[in-house]
N, C-alpha and C positions, 0 to 999 in steps of 0.2 A: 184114299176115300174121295168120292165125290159127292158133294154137297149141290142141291142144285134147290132154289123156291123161287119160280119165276110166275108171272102173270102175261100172257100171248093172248093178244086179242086177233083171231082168225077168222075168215068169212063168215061161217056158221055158228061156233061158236065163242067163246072164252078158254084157252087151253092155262089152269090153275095148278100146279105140281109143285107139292115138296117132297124129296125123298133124298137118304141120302144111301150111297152105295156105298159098299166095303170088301165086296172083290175084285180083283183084277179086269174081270170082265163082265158084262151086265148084256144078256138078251132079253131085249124087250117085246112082246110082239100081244099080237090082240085082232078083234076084226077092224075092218077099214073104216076110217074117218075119224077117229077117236083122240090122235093125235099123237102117236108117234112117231111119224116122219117127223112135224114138227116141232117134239122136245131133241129129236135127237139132232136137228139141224141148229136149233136153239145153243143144244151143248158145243158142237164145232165152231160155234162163232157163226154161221151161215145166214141166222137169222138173229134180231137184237130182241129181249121180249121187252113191254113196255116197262117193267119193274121185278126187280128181284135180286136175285143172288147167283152165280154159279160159282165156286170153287172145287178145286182139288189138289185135294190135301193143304198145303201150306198157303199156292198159287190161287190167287185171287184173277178169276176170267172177266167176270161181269158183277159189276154192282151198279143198279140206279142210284142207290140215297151216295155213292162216293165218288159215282159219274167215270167209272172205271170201262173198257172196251178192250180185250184182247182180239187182235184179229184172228182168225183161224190159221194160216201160217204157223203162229204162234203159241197154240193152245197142243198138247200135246194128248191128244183126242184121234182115235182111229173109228171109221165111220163107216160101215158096211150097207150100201143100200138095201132096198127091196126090189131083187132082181133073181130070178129063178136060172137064169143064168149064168149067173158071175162064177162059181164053181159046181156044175153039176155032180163032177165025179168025187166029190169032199162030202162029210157028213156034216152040219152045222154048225158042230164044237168046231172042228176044222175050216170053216169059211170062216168062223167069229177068229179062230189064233192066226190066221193068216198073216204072215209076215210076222209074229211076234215068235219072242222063246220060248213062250210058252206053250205052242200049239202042240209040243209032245211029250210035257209034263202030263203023267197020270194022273199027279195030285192037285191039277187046276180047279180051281175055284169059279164057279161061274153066279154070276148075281142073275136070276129070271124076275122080271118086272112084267106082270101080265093083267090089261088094261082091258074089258070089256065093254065100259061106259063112258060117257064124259063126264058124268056128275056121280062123286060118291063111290069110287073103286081104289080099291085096296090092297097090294100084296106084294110079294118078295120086298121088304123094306121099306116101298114108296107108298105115297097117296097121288093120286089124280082125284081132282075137283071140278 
């Protein structure tokens, strides 16, 4: 499981999310600006947010109140840009299993997080605020 309640103060606005995830793998996506490039840079360790939490499962990545920093190296986090070309000839399920065991499991689990606003969206599991 990934646990994630971080607070990101970005150009435009405040990126506010708690959600926590419970399958294997999580596509997140939404129109532009809203802020998931950076929850999901957030989750890699790529960016630090000003306050919150990230874990998974046991492994504690990021905490403000214990002053905790895993680097990304170290976070065991796969991270698929937004790039229309990274595997054209793959269907999505198959860009997101890339490189993992799972990518030819039938039975994959996939967590969808889908983000239409900044303030007040709701679904597959998470919140955005």
């Amino acid at each position: 499981m990934i646990h994630v309640t971080v607070r990101l103060p970005l150009d435009s606005f405040e990126l506010d999310v708690s959600l926590d995830l419970n399958e294997p793998m999580t596509a997140l996506f939404g129109p532009s600006g809203v802020g998931k490039t950076s929850l999901l840079e957030t989750i890699a360790g790529l960016r630090q947010p000003a306050e919150g939490e990230i874990r998974i499962d046991e492994e504690l990545l990021f905490s403000s109140r214990q002053r905790v920093w895993l680097p990304p190296e170290l976070r065991r986090v796969g991270y698929v840009p937004q790039d229309a070309l990274l595997f054209p000839h793959m269907s999505v399920r198959r860009n997101l299993g890339y490189g993992s065991r799972l990518v030819n499991r039938k039975d994959l689990q996939l967590s969808v997080v889908y983000s239409s606003r900044r303030i007040n969206c709701a679904m597959g599991g998470g919140a955005f605020s």
